[in-house]
N, CA, C and O of each residue as an XYZ file, in Angstrom:
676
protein
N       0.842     -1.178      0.000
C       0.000      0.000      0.000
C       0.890      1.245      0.000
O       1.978      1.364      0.563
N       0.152      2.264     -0.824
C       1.397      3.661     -0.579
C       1.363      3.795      0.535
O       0.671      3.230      1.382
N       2.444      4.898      0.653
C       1.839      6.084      2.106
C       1.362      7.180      1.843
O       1.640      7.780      0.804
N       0.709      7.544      2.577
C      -0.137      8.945      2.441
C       0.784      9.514      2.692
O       1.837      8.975      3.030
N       0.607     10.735      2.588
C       1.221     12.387      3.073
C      -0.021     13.234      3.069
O      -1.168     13.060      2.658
N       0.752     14.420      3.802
C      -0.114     15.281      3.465
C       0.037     16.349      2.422
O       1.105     16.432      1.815
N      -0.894     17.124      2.185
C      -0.652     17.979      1.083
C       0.352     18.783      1.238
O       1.206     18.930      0.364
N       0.370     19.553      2.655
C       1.128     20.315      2.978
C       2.677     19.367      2.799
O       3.636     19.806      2.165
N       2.667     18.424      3.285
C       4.162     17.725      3.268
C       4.552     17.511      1.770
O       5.672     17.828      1.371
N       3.263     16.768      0.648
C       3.376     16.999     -1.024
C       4.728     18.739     -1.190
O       5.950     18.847     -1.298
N       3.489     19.796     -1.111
C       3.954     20.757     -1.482
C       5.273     21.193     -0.977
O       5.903     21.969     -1.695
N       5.754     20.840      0.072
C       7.232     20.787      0.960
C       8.277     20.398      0.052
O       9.254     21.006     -0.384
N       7.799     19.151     -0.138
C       8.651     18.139     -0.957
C       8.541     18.483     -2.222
O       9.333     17.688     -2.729
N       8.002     19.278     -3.321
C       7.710     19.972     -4.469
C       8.864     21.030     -4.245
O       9.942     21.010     -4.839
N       8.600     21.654     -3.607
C       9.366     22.856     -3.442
C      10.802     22.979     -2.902
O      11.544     23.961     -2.866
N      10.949     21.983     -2.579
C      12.032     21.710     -2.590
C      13.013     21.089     -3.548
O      14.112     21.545     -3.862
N      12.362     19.812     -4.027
C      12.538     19.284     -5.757
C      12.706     20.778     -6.791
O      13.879     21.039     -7.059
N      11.955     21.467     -7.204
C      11.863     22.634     -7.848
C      13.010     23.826     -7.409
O      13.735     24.295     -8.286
N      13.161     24.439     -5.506
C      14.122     24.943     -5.508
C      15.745     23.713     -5.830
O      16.558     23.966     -6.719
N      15.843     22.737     -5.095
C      17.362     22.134     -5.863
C      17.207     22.366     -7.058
O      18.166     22.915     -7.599
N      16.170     22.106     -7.798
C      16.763     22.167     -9.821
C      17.126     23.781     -9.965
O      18.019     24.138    -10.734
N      16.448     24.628     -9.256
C      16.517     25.611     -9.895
C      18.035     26.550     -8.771
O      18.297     27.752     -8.732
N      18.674     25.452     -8.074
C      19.511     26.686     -6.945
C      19.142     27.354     -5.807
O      18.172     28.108     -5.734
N      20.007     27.053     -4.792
C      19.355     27.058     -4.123
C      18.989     28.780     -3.147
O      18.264     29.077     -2.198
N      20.110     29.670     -4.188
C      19.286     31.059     -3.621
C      17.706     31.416     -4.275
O      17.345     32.588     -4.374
N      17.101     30.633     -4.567
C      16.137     31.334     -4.947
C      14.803     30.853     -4.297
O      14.449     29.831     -4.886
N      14.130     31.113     -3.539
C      13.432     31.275     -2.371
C      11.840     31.058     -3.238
O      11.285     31.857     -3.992
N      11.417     29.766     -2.831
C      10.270     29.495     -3.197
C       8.688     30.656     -2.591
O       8.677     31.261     -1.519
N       7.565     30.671     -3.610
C       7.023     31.563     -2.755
C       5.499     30.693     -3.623
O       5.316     30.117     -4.695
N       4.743     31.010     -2.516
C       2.915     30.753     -2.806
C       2.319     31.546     -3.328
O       1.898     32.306     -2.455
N       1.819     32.037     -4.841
C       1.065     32.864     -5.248
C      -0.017     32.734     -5.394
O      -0.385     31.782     -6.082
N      -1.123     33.745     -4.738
C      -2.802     33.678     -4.644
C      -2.997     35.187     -5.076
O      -2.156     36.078     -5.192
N      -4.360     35.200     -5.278
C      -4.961     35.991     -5.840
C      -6.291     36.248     -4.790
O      -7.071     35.298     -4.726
N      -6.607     37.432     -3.978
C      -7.638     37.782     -3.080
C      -8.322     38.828     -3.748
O      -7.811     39.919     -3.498
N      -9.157     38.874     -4.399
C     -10.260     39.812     -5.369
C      -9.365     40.013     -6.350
O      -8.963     39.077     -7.041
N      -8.741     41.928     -6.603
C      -8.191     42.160     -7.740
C      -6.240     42.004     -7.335
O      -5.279     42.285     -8.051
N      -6.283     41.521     -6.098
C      -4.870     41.872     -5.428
C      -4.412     40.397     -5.331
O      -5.104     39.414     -5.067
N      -2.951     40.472     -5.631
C      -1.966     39.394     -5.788
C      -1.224     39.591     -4.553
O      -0.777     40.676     -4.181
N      -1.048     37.776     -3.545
C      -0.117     38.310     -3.035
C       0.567     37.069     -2.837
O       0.223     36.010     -3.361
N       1.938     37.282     -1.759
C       2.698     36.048     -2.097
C       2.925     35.744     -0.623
O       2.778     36.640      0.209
N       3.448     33.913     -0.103
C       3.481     33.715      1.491
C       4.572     32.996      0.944
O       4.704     32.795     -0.263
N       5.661     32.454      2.164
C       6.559     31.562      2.104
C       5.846     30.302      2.228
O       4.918     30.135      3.019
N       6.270     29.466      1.478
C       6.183     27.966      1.465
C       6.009     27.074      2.531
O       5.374     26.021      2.588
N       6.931     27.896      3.681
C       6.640     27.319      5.070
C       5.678     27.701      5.500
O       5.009     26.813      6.028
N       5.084     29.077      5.541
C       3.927     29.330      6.373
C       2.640     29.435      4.965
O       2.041     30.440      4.583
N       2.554     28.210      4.519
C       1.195     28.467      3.644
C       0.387     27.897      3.955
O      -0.810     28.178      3.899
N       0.931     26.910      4.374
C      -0.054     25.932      5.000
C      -0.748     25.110      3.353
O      -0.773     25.404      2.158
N      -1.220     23.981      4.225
C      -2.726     23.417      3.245
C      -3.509     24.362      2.519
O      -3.906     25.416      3.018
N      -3.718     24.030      1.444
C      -4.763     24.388      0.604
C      -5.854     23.491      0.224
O      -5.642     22.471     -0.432
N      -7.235     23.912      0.693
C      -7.950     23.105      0.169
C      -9.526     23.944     -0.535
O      -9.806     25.143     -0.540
N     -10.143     23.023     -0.954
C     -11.417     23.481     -1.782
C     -12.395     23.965     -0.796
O     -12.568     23.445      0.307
N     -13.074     25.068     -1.287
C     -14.032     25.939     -0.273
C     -14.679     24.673      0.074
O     -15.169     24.006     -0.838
N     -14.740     24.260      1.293
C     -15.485     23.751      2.158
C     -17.096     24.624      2.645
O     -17.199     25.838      2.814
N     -18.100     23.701      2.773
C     -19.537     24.445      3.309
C     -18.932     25.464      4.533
O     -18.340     25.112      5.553
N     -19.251     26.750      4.124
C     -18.895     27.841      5.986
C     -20.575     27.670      6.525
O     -21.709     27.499      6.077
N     -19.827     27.851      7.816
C     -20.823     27.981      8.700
C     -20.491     29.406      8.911
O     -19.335     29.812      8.785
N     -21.919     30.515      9.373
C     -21.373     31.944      9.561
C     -21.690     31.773     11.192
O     -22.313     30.866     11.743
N     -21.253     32.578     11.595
C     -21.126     33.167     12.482
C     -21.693     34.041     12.871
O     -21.250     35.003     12.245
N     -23.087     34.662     14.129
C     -23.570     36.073     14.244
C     -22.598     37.018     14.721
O     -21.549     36.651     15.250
N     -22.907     38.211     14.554
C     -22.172     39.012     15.964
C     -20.531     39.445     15.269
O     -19.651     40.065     15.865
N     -20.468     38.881     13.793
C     -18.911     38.907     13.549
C     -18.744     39.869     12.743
O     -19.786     40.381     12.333
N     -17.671     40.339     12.333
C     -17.692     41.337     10.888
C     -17.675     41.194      9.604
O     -17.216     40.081      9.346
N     -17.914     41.701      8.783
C     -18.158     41.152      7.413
C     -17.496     40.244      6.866
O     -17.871     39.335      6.126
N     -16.065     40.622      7.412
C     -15.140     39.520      6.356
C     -14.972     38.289      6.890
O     -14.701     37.315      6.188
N     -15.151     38.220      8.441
C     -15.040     36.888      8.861
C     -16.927     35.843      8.431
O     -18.098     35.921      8.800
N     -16.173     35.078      7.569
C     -16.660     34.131      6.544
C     -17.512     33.138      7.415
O     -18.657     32.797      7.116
N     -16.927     32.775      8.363
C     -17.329     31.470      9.333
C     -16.533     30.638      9.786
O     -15.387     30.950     10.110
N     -16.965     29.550      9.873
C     -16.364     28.356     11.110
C     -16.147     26.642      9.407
O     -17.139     26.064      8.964
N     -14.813     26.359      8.964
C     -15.497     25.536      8.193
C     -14.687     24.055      8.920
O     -13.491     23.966      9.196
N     -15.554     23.186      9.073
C     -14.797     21.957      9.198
C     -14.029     20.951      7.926
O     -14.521     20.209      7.075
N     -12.416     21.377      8.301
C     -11.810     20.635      7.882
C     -11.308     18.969      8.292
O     -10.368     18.856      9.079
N     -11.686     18.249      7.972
C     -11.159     17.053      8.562
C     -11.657     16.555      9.636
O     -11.383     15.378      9.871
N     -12.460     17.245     10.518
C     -12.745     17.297     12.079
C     -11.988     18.338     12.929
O     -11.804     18.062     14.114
N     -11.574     19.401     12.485
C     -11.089     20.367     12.823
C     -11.839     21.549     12.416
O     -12.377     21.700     11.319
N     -11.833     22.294     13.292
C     -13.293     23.586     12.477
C     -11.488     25.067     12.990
O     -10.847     25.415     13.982
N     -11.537     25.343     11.535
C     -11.044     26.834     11.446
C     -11.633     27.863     10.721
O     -12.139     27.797      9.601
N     -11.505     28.948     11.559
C     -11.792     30.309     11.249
C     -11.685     30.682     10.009
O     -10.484     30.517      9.800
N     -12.211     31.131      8.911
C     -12.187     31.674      7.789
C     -12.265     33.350      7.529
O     -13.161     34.159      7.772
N     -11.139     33.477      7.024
C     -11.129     35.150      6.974
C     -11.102     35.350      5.886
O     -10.117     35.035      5.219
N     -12.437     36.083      5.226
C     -12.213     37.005      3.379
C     -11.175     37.337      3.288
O     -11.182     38.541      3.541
N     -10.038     36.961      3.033
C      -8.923     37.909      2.549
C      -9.364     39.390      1.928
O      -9.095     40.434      2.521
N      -9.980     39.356      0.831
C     -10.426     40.549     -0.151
C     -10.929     41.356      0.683
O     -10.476     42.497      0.773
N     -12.314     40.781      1.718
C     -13.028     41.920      2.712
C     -12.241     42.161      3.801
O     -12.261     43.278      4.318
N     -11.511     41.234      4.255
C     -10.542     42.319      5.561
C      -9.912     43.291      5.200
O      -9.650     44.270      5.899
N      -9.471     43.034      3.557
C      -8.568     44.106      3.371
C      -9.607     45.543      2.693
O      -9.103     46.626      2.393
N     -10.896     45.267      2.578
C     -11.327     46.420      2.480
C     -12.199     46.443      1.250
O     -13.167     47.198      1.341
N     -12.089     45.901      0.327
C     -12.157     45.094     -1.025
C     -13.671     44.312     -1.158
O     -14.137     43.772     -0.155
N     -14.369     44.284     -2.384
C     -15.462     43.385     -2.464
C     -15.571     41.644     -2.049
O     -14.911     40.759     -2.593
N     -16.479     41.473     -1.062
C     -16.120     39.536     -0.573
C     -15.679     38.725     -1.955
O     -16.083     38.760     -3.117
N     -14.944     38.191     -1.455
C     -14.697     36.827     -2.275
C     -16.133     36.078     -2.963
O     -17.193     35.733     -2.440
N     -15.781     36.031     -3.947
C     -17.019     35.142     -4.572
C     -16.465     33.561     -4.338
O     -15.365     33.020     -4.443
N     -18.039     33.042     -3.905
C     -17.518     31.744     -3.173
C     -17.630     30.939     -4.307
O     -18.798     31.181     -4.611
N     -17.106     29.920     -5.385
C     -17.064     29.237     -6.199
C     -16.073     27.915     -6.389
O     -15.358     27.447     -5.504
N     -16.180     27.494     -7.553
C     -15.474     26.097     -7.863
C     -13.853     26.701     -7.993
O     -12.905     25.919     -7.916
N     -13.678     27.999     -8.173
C     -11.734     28.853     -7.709
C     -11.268     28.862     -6.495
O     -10.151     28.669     -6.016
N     -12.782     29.237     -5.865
C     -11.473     29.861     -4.929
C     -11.500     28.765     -3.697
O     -12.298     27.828     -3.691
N     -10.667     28.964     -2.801
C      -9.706     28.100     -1.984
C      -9.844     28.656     -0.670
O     -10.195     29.800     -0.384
N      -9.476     27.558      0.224
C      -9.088     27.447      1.547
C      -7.577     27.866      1.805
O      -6.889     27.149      1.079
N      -6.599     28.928      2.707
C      -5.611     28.505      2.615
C      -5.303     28.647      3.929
O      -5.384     29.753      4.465
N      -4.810     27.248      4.781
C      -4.748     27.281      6.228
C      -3.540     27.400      6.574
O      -2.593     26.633      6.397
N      -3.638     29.052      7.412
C      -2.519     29.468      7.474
C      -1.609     29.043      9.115
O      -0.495     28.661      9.472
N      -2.734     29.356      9.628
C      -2.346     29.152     10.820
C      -1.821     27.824     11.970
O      -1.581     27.817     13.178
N      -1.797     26.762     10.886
C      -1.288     25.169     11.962
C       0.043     25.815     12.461
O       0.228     26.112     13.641
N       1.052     26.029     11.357
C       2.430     25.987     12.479
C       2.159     26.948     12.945
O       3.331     27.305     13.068
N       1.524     27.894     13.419
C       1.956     28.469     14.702
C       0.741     28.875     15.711
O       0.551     29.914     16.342
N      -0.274     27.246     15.599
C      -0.883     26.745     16.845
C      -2.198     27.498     16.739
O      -2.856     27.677     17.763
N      -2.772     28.112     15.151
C      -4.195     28.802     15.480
C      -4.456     27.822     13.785
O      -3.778     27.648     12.772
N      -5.812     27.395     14.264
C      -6.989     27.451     13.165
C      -7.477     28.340     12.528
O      -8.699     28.422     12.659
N      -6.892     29.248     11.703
C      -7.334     29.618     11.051
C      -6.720     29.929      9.323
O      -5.586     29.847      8.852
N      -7.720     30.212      8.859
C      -7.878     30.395      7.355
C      -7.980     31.110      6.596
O      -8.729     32.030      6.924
N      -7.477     31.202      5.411
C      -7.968     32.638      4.776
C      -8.651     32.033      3.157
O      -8.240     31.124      2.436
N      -9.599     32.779      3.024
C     -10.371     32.712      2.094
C     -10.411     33.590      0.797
O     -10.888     34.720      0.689
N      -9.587     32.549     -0.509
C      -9.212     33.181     -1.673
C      -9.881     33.366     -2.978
O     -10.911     32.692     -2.965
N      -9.765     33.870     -3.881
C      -9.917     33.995     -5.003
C      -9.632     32.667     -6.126
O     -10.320     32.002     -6.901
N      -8.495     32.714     -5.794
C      -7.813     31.658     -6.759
C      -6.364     31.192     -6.342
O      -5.795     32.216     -5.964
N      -5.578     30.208     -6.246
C      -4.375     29.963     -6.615
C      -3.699     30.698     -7.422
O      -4.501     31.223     -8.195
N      -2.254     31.129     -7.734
C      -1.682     31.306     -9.500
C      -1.070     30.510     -8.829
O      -2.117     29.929     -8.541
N      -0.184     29.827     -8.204
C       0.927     29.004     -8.113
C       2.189     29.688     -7.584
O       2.232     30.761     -6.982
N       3.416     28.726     -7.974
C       4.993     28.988     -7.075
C       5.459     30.297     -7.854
O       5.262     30.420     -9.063
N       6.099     31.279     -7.070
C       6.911     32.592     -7.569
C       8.286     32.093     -7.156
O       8.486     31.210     -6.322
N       9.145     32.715     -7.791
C      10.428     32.537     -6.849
C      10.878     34.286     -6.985
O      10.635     35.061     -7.911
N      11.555     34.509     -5.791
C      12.188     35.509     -5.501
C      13.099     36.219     -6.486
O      13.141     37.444     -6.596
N      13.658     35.560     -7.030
C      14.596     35.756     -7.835
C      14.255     36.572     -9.071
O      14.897     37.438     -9.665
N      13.009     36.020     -9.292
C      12.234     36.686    -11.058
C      11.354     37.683    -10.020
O      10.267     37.984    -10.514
N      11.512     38.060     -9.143
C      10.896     39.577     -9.153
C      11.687     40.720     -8.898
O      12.881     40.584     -8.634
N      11.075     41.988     -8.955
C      11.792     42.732     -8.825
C      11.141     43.603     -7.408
O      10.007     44.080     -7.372
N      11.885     43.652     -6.586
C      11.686     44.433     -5.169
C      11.170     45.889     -5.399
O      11.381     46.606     -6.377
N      10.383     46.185     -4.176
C       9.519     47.485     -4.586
C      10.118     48.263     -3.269
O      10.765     47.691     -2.392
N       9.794     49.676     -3.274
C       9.845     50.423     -2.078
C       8.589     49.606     -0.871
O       7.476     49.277     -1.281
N       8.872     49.461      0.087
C       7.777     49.097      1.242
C       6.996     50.385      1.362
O       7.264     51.582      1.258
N       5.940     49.672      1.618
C       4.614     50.734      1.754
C       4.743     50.883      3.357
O       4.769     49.935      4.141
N       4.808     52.064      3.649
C       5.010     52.799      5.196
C       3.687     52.768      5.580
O       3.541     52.943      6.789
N       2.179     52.522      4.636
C       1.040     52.914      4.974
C       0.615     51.178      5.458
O       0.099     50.799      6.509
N       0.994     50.482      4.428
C       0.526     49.194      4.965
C       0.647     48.741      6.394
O       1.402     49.327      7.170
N      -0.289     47.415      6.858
C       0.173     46.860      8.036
C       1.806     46.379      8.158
O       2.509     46.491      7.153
N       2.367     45.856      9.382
C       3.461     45.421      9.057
C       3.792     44.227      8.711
O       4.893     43.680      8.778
N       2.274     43.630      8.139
C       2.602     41.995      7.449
C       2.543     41.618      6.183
O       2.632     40.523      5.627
N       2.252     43.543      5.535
C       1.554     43.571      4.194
C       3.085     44.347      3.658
O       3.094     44.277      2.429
N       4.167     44.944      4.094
C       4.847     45.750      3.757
C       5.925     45.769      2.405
O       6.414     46.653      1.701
N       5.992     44.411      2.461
C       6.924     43.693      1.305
C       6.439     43.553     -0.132
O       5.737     42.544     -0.203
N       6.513     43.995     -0.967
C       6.265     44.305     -2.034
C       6.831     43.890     -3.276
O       8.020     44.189     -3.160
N       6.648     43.330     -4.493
C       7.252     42.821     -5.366
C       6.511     43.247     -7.208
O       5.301     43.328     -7.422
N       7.323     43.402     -8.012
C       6.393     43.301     -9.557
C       6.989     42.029    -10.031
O       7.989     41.543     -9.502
N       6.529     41.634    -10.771
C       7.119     40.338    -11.615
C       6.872     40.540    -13.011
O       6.062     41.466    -13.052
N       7.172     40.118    -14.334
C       7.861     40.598    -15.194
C       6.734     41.007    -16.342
O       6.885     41.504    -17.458
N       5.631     40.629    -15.671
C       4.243     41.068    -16.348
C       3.871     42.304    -15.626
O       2.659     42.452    -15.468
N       4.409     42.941    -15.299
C       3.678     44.179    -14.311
C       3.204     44.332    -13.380
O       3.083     45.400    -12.779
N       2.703     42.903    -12.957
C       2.003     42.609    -12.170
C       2.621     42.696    -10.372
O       3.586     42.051     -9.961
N       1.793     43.632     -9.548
C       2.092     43.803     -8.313
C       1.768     42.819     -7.823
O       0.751     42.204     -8.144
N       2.726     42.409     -6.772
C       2.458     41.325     -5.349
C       2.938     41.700     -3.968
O       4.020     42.283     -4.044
N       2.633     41.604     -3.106
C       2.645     42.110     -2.026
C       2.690     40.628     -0.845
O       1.766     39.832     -0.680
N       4.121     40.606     -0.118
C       4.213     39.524      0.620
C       3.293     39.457      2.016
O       3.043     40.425      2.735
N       2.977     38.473      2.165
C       1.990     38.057      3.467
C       2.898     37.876      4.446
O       3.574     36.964      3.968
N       3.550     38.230      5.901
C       3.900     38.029      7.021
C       3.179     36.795      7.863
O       2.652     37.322      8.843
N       2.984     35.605      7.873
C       1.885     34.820      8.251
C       1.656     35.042     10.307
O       0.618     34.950     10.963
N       3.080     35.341     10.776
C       3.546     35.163     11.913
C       2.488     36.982     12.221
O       1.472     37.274     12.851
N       3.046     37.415     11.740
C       2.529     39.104     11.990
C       1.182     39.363     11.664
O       0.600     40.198     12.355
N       0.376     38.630     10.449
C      -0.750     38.897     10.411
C      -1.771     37.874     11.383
O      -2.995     37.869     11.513
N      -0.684     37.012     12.003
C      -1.810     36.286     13.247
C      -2.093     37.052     14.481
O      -3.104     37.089     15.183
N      -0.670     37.804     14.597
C      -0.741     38.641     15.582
C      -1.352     39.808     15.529
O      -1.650     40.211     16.653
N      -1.738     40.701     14.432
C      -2.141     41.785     14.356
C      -3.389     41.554     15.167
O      -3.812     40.416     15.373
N      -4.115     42.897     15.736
C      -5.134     42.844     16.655
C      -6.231     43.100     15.409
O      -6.873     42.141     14.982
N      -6.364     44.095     14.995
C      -7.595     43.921     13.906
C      -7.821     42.481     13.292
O      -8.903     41.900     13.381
N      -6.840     42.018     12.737
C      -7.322     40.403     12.088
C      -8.035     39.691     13.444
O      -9.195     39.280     13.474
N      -7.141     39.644     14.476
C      -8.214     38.330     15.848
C      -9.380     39.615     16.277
O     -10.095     39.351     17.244
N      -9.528     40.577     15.795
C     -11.006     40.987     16.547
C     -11.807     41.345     15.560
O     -11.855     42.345     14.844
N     -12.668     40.002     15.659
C     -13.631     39.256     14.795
C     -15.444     39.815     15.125
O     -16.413     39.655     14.382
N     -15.383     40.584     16.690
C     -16.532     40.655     16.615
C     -16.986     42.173     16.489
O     -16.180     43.089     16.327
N     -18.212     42.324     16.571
C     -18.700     43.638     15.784
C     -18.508     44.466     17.100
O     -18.754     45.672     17.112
């Protein structure tokens, strides 16, 4: 019989296969898409990705927090990416995604995407001035060779920020 893995351990082991071929300064990265905004997480803190699961909502909460969805037998928090940041909700469909950010560092929770694009590497972008206005998990900034802006996710900093954990109205 095989062995299982998990996805998260799949994508570990991908990304690692992919950074050795490609050298090893060049720093694997997770690209998603939250409404019209691109952004990018490290490989380590992306966590699982999985298919919008049924949400349960929640009363009493704020717009962007989505609900409660059970994964596996585990129920995590779902956060609109697009509406926390200010942006029209995520349209819930056969795109967009689960991405559970929070296992390694001991919280259930989730953020709720648009779409996947897939692996960036560091290397093919080009570094931007940091935005002084952003939070400090949003500050990192990147174009890549289509024009296209991305903006790095802090996973550690945006768990901690107090606006993201205060969920109720």
């Amino acid at each position: 019989m095989a062995k299982k893995i998990s996805l998260h351990e799949f994508q570990s082991y991908l990304a690692a296969r992919l950074t050795g071929s490609t050298a090893e300064k060049s720093a694997g990265l997770l690209g998603i898409q939250a409404g019209s905004d691109y952004w990018l997480l490290d490989l380590a803190d992306s966590g699982e990705i999985v298919p919008l699961t049924p949400l349960t909502t929640v009363p009493l909460t704020k717009p962007w927090f989505a609900g409660i969805a059970n994964i596996r037998g585990s129920l995590y928090s779902v956060i609109d990416l697009s509406a926390f940041l200010g942006n029209e909700p995520t349209p819930q469909n056969a795109a967009s995604r689960l991405l559970l950010i929070g296992t390694r560092y001991g919280t259930n929770a989730a953020l709720l995407v648009t779409r996947m694009v897939g692996l960036r590497y560091v290397d093919a972008l080009t570094p931007q001035a940091p935005d002084g206005r952003a939070p400090a998990w949003a500050r990192e900034a990147y174009t890549d060779n289509e024009g296209r802006h991305w903006k790095k996710i802090k996973v550690r900093e945006l768990l901690s920020d107090g606006a993201f954990m205060d969920i109720g109205v």
